[in-house]
C-alpha positions in Angstrom: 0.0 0.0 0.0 1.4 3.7 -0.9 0.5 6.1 2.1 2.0 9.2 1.5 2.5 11.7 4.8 0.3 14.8 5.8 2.0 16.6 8.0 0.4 19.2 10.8 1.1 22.5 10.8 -0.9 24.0 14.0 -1.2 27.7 13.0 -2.6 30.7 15.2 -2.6 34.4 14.3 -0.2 36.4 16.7 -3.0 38.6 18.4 -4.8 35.1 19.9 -1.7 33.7 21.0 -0.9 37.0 23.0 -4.3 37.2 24.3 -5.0 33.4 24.8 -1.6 31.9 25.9 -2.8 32.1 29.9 -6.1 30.0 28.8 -3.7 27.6 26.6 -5.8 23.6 27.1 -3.4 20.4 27.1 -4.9 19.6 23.1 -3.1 22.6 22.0 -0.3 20.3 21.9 -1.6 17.5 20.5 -1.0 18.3 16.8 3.1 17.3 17.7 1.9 13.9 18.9 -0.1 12.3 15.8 0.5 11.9 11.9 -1.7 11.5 9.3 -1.2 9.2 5.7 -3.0 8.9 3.2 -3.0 6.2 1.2 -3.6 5.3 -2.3 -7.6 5.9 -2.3 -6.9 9.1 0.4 -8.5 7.3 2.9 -6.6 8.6 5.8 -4.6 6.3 8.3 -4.3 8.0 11.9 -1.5 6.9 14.0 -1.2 8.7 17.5 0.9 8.5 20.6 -2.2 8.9 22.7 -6.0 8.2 22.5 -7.0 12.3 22.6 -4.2 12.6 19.9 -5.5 10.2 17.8 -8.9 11.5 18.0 -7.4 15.2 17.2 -5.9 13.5 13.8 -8.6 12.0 13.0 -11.1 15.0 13.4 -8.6 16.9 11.3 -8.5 14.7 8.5 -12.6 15.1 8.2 -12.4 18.5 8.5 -10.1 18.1 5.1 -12.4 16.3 3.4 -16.0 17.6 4.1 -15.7 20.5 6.9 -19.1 21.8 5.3 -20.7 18.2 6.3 -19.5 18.3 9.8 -21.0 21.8 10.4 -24.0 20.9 9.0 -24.3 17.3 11.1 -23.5 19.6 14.0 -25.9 22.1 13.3 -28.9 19.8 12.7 -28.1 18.5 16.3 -27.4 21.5 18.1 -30.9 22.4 16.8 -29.8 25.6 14.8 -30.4 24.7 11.2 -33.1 27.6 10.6 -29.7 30.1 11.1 -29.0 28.9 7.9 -31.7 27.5 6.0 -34.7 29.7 7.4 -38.2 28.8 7.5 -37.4 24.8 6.1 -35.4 24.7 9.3 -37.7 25.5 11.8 -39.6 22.2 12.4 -36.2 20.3 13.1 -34.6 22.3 15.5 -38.3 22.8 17.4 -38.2 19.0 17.4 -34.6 18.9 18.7 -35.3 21.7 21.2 -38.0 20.0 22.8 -36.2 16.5 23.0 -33.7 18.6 25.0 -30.7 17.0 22.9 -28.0 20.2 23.2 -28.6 19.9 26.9 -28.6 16.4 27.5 -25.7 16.3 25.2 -23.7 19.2 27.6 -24.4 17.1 30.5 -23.5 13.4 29.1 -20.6 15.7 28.8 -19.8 16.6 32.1 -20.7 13.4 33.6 -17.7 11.2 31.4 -14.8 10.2 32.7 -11.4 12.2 32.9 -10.2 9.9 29.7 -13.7 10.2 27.6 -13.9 14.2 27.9 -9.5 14.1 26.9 -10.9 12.2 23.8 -13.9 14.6 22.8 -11.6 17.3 23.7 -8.8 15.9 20.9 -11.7 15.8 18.3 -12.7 19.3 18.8 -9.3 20.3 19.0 -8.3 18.9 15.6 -11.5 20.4 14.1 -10.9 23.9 15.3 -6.9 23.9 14.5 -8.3 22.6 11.1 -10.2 26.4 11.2 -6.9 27.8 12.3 -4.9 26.0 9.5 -7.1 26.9 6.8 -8.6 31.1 7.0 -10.0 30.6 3.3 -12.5 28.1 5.0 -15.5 29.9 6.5 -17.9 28.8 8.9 -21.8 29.4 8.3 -22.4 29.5 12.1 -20.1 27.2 13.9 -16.7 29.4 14.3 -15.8 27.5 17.2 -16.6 23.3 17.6 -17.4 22.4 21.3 -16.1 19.2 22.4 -19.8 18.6 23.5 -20.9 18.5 20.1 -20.2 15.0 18.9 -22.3 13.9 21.7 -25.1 16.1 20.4 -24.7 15.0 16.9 -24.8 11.0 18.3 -28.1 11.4 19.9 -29.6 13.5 16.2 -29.0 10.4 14.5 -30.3 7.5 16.8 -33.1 9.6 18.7 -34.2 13.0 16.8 -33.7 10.5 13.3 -34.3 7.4 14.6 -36.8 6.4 17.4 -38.5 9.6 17.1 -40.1 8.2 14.2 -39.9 4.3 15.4 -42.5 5.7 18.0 -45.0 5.7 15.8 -45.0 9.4 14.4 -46.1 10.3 10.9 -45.3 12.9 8.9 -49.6 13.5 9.2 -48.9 13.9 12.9 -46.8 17.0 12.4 -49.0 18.4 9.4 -52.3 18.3 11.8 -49.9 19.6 15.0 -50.6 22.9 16.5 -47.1 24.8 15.2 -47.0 28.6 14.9 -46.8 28.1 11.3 -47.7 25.0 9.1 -45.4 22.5 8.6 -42.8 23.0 5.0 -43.1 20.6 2.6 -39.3 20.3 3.5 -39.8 18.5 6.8 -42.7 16.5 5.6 -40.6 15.8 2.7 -37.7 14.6 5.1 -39.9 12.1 7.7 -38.8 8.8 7.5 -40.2 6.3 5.2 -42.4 4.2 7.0 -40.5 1.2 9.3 -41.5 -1.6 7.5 -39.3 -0.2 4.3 -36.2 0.0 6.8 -33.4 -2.0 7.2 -29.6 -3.5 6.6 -28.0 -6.2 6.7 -24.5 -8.0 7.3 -23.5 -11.4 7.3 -20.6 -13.6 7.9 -19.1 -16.3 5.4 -16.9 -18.9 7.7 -13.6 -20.6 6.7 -15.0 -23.5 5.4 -17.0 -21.6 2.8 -14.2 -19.1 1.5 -12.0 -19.2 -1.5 -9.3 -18.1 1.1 -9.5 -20.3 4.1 -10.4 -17.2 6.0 -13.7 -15.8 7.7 -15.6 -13.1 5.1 -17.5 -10.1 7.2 -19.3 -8.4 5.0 -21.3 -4.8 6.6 -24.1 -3.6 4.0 -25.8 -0.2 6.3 -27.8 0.8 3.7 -26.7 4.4 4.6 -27.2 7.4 2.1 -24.0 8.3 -0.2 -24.8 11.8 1.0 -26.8 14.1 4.0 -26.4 13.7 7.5 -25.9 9.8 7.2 -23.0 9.9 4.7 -20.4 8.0 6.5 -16.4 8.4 6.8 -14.1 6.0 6.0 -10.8 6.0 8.2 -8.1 4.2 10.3 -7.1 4.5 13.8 -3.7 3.9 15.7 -3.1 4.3 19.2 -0.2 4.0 21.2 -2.1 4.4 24.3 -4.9 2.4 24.2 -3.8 0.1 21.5 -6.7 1.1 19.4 -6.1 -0.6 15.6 -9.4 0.1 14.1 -10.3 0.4 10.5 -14.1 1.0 9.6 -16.5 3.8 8.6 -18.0 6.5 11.2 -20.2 9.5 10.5 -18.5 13.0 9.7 -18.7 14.5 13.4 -17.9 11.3 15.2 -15.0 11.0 16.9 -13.6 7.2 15.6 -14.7 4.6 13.7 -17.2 2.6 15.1 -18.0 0.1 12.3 -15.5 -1.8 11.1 -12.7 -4.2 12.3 -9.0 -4.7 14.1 -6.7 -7.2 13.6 -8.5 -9.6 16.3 -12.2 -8.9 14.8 -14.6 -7.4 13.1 -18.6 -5.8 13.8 -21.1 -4.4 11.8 -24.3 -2.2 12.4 -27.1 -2.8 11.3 -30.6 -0.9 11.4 -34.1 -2.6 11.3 -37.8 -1.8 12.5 -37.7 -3.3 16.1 -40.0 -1.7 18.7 -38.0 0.5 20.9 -39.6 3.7 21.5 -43.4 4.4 23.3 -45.8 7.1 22.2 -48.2 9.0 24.7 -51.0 11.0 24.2 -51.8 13.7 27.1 -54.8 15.4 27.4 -54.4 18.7 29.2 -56.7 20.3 31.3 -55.0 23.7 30.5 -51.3 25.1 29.8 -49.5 23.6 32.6 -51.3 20.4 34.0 -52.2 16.9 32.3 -54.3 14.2 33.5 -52.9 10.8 35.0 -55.1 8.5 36.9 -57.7 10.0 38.4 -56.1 13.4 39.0 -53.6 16.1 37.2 -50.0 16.7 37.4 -48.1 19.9 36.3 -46.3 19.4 32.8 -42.6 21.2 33.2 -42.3 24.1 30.9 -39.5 26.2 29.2 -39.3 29.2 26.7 -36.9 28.4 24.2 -35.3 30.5 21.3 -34.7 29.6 17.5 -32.9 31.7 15.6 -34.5 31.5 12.2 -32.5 33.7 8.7 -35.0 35.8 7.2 -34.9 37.7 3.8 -33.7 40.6 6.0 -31.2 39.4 8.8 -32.6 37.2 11.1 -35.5 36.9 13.9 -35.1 35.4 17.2 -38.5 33.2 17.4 -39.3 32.2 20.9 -40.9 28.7 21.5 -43.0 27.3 24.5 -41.8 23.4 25.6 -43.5 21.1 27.9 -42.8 17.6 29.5 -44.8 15.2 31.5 -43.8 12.2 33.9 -43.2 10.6 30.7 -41.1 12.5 28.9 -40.7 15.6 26.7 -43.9 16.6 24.7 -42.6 17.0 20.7 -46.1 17.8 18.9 -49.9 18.9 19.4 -52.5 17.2 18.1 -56.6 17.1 18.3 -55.8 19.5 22.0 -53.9 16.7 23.2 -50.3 17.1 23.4 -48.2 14.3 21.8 -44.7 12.7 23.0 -42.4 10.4 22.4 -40.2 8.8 25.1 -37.9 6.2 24.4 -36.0 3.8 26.7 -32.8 2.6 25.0 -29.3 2.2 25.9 -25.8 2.6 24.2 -22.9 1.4 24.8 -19.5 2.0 23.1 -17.8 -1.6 21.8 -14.2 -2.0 22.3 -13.7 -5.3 21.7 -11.0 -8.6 21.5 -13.8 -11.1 21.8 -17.2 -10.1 21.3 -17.4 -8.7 24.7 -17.9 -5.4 26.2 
């Protein structure tokens, strides 16, 4: 294989580094601890002396590919695509607002351990020396990548895109929902198809049955070429950790997560399996739902989207509500309708199959 070398060059205009060097953050120096190849087909080959390095390479070499994608992953899941694409925006980031993603997302955040937030902070580090490095490259929004974001953007794909509509939500839900404005063609246009037309596959050919004498994995996602669920191909090396991980992740995510070492290999696979519930309360008035015999008060929060207009832009104010059951994502018929989900996630890192 021909790998040729990219090497880092960290750069920072003279005026931050006089007024930043007392705030200066361990990743600043993470860019002399990682190198990136490329090989023949630029897929790019990460080898770092430490996991947060690693992951600072790695964000780096997305941001040379597609920076344009990450932003946008980033800004579908921070719930802030109407600052770019107006009106057609506005029904995602309500939806995103009111399943509280950003702020779950912040908190996941401070909750990790000491060696998950060094790894998020590597990613985000590599994204914004990426900005740094490269002046010509402009930002729609995002000037600055939090490390929190990657954890937002994780929780866009599998609960905002996924069991949002696994709960049983149709795009006729939304259209009939009580929204300060009717619903754009756009979001209708972007629901997903209906569960039943869902679904990948992978499968495993044994010794016995290859021309090779060696096991076959084969990992079919069924994932779009472009959009939010365009995936990355890559490779990661670790000193630290060992990590040896080739595979495929999404642009935004900080490693692979599909794929295989040299001990084994794992694939994804999406289908229509029942994992998300769907309420409907009834509310008596603005702030209290019934349950049982009796009410409870609903939770409520004024939120603000920040929708581009034809002149500048309007800061659009939103009312959000949640019950016992979870956070309330549309209004339908004078009841208020919500999807809660209970589903867990873990991170595979992996000799044998186990976790």
């Amino acid at each position: 294989m021909n790998l040729r070398l990219t090497p880092f060059r960290v750069r920072a205009p003279l005026a931050a580094l006089v007024c930043f060097a007392a705030m200066a953050h361990p990743q600043d120096d993470l860019a002399n601890h990682v190198t990136i190849y490329r090989d023949t087909y630029g897929i790019p080959h990460v080898f770092g002396d430490t996991d947060a390095a690693t992951a600072f390479g790695f964000a780096y070499a997305q941001a040379e590919d597609n920076f344009w994608r990450i932003e946008d992953n980033y800004l579908r899941a921070l719930g802030r695509r109407a600052e770019v694409d107006g009106e057609r925006g506005v029904e995602n980031d309500r939806r995103n607002r009111a399943l509280e993603i950003p702020r779950l997302a912040r908190a996941e955040y401070a909750r990790m351990s000491e060696k998950m937030r060094a790894i998020l902070d590597g990613f985000a580090g590599g994204l914004n020396a990426y900005l740094a490095d490269h002046p010509d490259v402009h930002p729609r929004v995002l000037t600055r990548i939090e490390p929190w974001y990657a954890l937002a953007f994780i929780r866009y794909n599998y609960y905002q895109s996924g069991f949002f509509w696994s709960a049983g939500y149709r795009p006729s839900d939304l259209e009939t929902a009580a929204l300060p404005q009717p619903l754009s063609s756009f979001a209708v246009a972007e629901a997903a198809l209906p569960r039943e037309q869902l679904g990948s596959n992978g499968w495993v050919i044994g010794p016995s049955k290859s021309a090779t004498g060696h096991a076959m994995l084969f990992i079919n996602p069924h994932l779009s070429f472009f959009g939010y669920g365009q995936v990355y191909e890559g490779h990661v090396h670790s000193k630290e950790s060992g990590w040896n991980f080739s595979g495929y992740t999404r642009f935004g995510f900080p490693f692979p997560y599909v794929g295989h070492n040299e001990s084994l290999g794992w694939v994804s696979t999406d289908n229509a399996a029942d994992q998300a519930d769907l309420y409907a309360e009834v509310f008596e008035d603005s702030t209290r739902y019934r349950y049982g015999n009796g009410v409870r008060g609903a939770t409520i929060w004024i939120d603000t989207i920040v929708v581009k207009t034809a002149t500048g832009v309007e800061r659009r104010p939103i009312t959000l509500r949640k019950t016992h059951h979870g956070r309330s994502s549309a209004v339908a018929m004078g009841s208020r309708w919500r999807c809660g989900w209970r589903r867990s996630m873990a991170m595979v890192g992996s000799r044998n199959g186990t976790t």
